[in-house]
N, C-alpha and C positions, 0 to 999 in steps of 0.2 A: 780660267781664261789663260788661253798663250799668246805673250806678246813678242811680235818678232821685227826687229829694228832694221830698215834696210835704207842705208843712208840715212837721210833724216827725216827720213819716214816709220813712224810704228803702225804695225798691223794686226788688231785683235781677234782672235780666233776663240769661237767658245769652245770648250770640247761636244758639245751636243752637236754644234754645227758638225765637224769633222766629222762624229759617228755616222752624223745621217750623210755626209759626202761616200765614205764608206759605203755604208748600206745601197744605198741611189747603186753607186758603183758596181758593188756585188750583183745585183740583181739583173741590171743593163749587161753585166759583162755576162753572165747565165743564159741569161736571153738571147743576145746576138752569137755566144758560143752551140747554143741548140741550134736553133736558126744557120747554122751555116756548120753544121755538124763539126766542129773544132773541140778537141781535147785540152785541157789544160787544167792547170792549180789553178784554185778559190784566188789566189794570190794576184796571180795573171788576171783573172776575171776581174778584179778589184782596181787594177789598176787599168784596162783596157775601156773597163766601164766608163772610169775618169776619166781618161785621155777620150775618151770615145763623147761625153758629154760637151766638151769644149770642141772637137771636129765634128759634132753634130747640130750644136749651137750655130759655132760659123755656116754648116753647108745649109742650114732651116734659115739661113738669114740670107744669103746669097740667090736664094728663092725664093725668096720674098714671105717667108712663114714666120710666127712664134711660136713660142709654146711657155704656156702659164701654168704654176702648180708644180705639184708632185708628178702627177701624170705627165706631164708636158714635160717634164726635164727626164723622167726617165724615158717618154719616147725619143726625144735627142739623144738623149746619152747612147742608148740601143741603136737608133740609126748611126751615130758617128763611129760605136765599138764594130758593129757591120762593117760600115767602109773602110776601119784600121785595120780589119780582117783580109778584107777581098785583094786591097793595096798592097798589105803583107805577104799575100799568098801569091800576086802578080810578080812579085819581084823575086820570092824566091822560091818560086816554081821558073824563071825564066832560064835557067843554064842547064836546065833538068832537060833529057829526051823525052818523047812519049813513047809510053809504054815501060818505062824501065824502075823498077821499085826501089 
């Protein structure tokens, strides 16, 4: 167990919890990397997956959805690593010409 003190607050983490955060992550980030033809390390997938779970979370709730389970969190996680994607790729494909490699 990791216990992590922020203020005076502690916050216990199992280490099983974090692997399957991990795992969830790898996979969502795999997914929305096929999905939207993007290259990158396991590492990136790992963390995009993450961040992609908490921006997938919020946008499934902002329309009015949940999602419950294993399956439910990795179709948010996937849906949010998508939209970290598309947002990523608007902003820095913006200064770029067309047509120019």
């Amino acid at each position: 167990m990791l216990n992590i003190t922020i203020g005076d607050k502690t916050y216990n983490f199992e280490l099983a919890n974090l692997l399957w955060w991990l795992i969830i992550g790898l996979i969502a980030g795999l997914l929305a990397s096929v999905i939207t033809r993007r290259r990158g390390s396991i590492v990136t997938d790992i963390i995009l997956g993450i961040v992609g779970a908490f921006v997938g979370g919020f946008f499934l709730s902002l329309i009015g959805l949940t999602t419950y389970g294993t399956v439910g969190t990795l179709f948010a996680a996937t849906i949010g690593a998508i939209l970290l994607i598309v947002v990523i790729r608007a902003f820095s494909y913006r200064g770029r010409r067309r047509g120019s490699v």
